[in-house]
N, C-alpha and C positions, 0 to 999 in steps of 0.2 A: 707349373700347374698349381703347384701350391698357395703361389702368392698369389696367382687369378682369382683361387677359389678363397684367399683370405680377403680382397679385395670385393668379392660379390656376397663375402658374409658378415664383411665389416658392418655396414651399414644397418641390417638384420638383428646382429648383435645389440650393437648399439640402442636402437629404435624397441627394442622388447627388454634392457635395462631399466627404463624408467626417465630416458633422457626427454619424450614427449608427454610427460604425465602434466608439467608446469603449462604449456599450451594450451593442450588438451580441456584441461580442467579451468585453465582462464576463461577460456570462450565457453565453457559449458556455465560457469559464475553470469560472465556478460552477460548469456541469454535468458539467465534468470530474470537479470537486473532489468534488461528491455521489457519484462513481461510487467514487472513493477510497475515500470513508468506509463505501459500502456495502461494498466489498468487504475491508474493516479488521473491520468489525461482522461479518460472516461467517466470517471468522479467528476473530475471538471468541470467536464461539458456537460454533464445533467444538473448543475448548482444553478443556470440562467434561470433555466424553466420550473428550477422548484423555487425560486425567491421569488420571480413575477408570480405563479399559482399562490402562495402561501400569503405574497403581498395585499392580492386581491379578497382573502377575506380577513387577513388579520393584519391590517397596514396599522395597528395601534402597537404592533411588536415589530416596532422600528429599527430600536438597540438590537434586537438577535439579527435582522434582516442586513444589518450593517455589520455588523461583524462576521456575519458568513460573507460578504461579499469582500470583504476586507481580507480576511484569512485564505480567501480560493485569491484574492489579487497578491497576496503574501507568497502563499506556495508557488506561485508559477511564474512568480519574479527570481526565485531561485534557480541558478541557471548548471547545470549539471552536465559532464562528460566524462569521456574512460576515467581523466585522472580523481575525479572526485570521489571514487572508489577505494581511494589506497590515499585521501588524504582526510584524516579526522575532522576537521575542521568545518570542512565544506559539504563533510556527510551528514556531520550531524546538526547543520544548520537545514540543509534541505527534509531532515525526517522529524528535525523538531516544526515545522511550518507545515510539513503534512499531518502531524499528530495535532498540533493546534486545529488546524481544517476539521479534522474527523470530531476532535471535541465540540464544536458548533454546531458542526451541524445535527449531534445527537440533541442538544437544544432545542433546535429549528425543530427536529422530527416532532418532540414531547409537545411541539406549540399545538397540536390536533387535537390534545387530550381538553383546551379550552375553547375550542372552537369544531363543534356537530355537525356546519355546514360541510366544513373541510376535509372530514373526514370521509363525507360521502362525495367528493368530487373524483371525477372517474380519472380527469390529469392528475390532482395530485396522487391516488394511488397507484397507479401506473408512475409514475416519481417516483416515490415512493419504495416500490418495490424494488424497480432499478436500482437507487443506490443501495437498498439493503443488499442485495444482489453482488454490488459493484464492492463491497466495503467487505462481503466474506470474502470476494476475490482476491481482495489487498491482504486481508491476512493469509491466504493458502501463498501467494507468488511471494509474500515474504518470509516464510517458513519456508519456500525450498529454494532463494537466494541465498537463507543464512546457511542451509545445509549445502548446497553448490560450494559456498566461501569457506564455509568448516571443512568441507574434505580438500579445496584447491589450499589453502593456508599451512595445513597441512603437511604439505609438500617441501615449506619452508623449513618445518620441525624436525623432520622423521630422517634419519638414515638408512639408508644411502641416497633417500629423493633428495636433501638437502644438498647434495655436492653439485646435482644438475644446475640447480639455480646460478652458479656462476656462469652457465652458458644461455642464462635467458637473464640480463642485466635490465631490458625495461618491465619485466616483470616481477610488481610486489604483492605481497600479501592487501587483502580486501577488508575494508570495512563490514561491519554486521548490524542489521539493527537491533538496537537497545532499546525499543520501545514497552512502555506498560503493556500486559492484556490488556486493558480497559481502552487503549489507545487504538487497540488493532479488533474491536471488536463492532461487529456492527450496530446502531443508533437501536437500542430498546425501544418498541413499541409494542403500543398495547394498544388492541381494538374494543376494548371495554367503555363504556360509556364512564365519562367524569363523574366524580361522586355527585358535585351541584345539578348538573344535567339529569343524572340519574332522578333526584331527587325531585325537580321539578319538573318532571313527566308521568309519577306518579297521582293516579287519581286522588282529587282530596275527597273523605270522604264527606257525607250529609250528614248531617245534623237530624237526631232524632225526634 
């Protein structure tokens, strides 16, 4: 009877030491990281509709318009899987090309402040908004990827979680991102009219 009941508490035992904490806690990191990429892919796909809107009243800001479509054709040539998580290399190739993205397109946003029509067109702030929207999203899902990978990393460091690791051999410790705030932050805008705009809607006055 005794070996029965050591047989049906082995398991038990085991399982409430810390042997499924490295699992546990990968897949909790992964599902960070899929939220990341959703909401990168959503960035995306609202970049068509803000370069054709933006195009159409300010096709003389050519150079920005090309380089945003250049740097969204950059970031999603970067091809990403489980293992590019645990390899430097390929991680920080893929968040330096979405940190370049995000740097452009706060350019594109500032094109409004010279151009009055654009700012009152109902697509582009409905755009607009979306990415602002989209781009706070990328900094909260990368703030609790890195915390998901701080605590699963962890796991590698700490005794006794560290001894488990020899029972889970394809799992390694995770990449973090290392990006600026300014990189993770959403494109600055301002609804204030241009100083020149401003100034040329001013009545002049008469002449005494």
């Amino acid at each position: 009877m005794a070996r029965a009941a050591l047989i049906v508490l082995a398991p038990l035992l085991i399982a409430g030491c810390g042997i499924n904490n490295i699992p546990t806690k990968e897949e909790r990191a992964k599902a960070q990281w899929a939220e990341v990429q959703n909401q990168y892919q959503r960035r995306s796909d609202l970049i068509p509709n803000l370069v054709e809107t933006v195009k159409g009243y300010a096709a003389q800001e050519k150079s920005v318009l090309v380089e945003v479509t250049e740097a969204r054709a950059s970031a999603t040539q970067v091809k990403v899987d489980a293992s590019t998580l645990s390899d430097p290399a390929k991680f920080q190739q893929y968040a330096q090309a979405q940190d370049k993205l995000s740097g452009v397109l706060g350019r594109l946003m500032m094109i409004q402040e010279r151009y009055p029509d654009l700012k009152s067109n109902e697509n582009f702030m409905a755009l607009q908004s979306q990415l602002e929207g989209t781009e706070n999203r990328i900094a909260i899902s990368r703030r609790d990827y890195n915390e998901a990978v701080r605590d699963y990393n962890l796991e590698f460091k700490t005794f006794p979680n560290s001894f488990w690791a020899g029972f889970h051999k394809d799992s390694k410790p995770m990449e973090m991102f290392t990006a600026t705030a300014s990189a993770q932050t959403a494109p600055s805008v301002s609804f204030a009219p241009a100083a020149g705009a401003a100034a040329a809607s001013m009545p002049v006055p008469k002449a005494q």
